[in-house]
C-alpha positions in Angstrom: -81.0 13.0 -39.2 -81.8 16.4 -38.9 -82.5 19.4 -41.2 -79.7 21.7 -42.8 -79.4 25.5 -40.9 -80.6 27.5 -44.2 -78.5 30.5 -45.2 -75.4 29.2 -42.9 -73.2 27.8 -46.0 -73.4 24.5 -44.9 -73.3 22.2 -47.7 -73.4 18.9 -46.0 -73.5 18.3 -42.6 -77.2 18.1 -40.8 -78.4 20.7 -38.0 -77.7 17.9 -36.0 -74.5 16.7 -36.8 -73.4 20.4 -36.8 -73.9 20.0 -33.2 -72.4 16.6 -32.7 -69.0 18.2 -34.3 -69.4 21.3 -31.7 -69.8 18.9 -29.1 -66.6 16.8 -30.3 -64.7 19.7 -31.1 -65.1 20.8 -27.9 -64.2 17.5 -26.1 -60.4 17.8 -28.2 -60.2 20.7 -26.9 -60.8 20.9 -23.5 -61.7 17.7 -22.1 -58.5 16.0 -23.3 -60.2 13.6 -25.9 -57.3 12.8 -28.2 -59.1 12.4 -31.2 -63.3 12.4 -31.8 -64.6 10.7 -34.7 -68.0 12.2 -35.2 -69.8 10.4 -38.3 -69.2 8.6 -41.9 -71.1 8.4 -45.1 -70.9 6.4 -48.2 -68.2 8.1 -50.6 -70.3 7.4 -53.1 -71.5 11.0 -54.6 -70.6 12.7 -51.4 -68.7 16.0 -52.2 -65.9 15.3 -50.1 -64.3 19.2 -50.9 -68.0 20.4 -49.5 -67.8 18.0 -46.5 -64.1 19.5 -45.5 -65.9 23.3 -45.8 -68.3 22.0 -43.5 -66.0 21.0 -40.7 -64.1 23.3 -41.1 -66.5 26.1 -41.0 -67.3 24.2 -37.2 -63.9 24.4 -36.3 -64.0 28.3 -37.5 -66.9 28.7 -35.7 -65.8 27.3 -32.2 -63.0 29.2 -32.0 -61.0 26.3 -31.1 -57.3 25.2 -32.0 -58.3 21.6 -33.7 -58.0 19.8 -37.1 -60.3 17.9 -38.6 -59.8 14.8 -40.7 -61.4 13.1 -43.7 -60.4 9.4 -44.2 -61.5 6.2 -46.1 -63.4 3.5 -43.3 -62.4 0.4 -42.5 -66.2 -0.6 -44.5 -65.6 0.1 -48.4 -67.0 2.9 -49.6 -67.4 5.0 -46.6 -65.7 7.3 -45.1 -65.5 8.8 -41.9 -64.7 11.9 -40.5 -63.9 13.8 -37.1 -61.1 16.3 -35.0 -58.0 16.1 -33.2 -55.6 18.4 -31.7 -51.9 16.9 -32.2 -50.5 15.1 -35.0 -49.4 12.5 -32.8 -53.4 11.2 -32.5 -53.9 11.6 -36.2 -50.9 9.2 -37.0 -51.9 6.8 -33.7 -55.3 6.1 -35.5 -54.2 5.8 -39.0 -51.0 3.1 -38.0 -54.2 1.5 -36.1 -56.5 1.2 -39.3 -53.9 0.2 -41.6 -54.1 -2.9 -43.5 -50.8 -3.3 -43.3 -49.0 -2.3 -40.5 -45.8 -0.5 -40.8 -43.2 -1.9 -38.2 -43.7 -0.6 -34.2 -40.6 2.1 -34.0 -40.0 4.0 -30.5 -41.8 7.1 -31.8 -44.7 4.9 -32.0 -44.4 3.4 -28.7 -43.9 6.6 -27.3 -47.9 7.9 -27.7 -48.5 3.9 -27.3 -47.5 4.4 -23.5 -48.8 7.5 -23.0 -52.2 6.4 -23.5 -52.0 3.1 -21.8 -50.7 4.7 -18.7 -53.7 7.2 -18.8 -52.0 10.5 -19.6 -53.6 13.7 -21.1 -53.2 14.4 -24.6 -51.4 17.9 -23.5 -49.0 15.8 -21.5 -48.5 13.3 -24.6 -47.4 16.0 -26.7 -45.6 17.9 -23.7 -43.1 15.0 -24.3 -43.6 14.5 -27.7 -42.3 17.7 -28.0 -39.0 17.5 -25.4 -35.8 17.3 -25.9 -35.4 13.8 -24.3 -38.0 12.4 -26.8 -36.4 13.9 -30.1 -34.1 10.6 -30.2 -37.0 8.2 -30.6 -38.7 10.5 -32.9 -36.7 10.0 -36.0 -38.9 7.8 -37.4 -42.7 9.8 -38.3 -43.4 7.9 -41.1 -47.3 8.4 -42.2 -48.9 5.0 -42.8 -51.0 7.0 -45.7 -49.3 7.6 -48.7 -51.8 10.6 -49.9 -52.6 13.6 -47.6 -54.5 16.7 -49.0 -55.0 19.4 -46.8 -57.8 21.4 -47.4 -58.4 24.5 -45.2 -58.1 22.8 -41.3 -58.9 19.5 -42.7 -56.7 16.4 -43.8 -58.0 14.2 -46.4 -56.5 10.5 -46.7 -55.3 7.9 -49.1 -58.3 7.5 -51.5 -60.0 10.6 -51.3 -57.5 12.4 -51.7 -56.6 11.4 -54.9 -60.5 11.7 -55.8 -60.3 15.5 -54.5 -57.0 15.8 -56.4 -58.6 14.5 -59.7 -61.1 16.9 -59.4 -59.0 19.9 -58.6 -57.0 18.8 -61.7 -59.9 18.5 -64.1 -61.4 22.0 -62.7 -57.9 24.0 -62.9 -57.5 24.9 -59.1 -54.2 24.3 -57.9 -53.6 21.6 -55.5 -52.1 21.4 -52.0 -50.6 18.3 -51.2 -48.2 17.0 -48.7 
């Protein structure tokens, strides 16, 4: 993997995979990359609060306007990790890696086409945004039921309940929506 940049506050992430997130980050940003998923690990004993600081420290220090997310994989017991831009992308991969898929509305066709007929992420959420989209839009329903939001970083489902616990049994307050 690589070894950890001493004295940088990095907790988790590798020399190397600092730069693979630097590298994705700026793919989001500028090259039009919906959303990057840069790596995963086993959940198992991973300080999933130290793994958020991490990325977002990255984002922090690229200057950039991205998110990062945290999310259970689709392989139990791992996680996986990454940036995006818009919230349309984060919701177009989790109603992707649902179990269960929720039923296709017109909000959700509505990135669907966009990125089947090739169009930039800015010009996804161009229209995303409009006024002639707001009618298919009703419907944003978030295939997660648990987000925790953690600095610029959204943790799903699972681990966010796990974070949650923690917070709980250390006393911090909790930010959930």
């Amino acid at each position: 993997m690589g070894s950890k940049i001493p004295n940088e506050d990095f907790r988790i992430l590798t020399e190397y995979e600092q730069g693979r997130a630097q590298m994705a980050i700026e793919w989001v940003a500028r090259a039009q990359k919906p959303i990057v998923e840069i790596g995963g690990r086993p959940t198992e004993g991973c300080d999933i609060r130290a793994l958020a600081r991490d990325l977002s420290r990255c984002i922090s220090k690229s200057g950039e306007s991205v998110r990062a997310f945290i999310m259970p994989d689709k392989i139990q017991g791992y996680c996986c990790y990454g940036f995006y831009r818009y919230p349309w992308a984060i919701r177009a991969l989790l109603f992707a890696w649902v179990d269960q898929l929720e039923p296709m509305t017109p909000w959700h066709s509505l990135w669907l086409q966009g990125l089947l007929f090739g169009y930039s992420a800015d010009a996804i959420q161009r229209f995303m945004l409009s006024p002639s989209c707001a009618r298919a839009s009703n419907s944003r329903h978030c295939p997660y039921r648990k987000v925790f939001r953690y600095c610029r970083v959204e943790i799903y489902d699972s681990l966010a309940r796990l974070v949650q616990r923690r917070n709980s049994r250390n006393g911090k307050s909790q930010r959930q929506h």
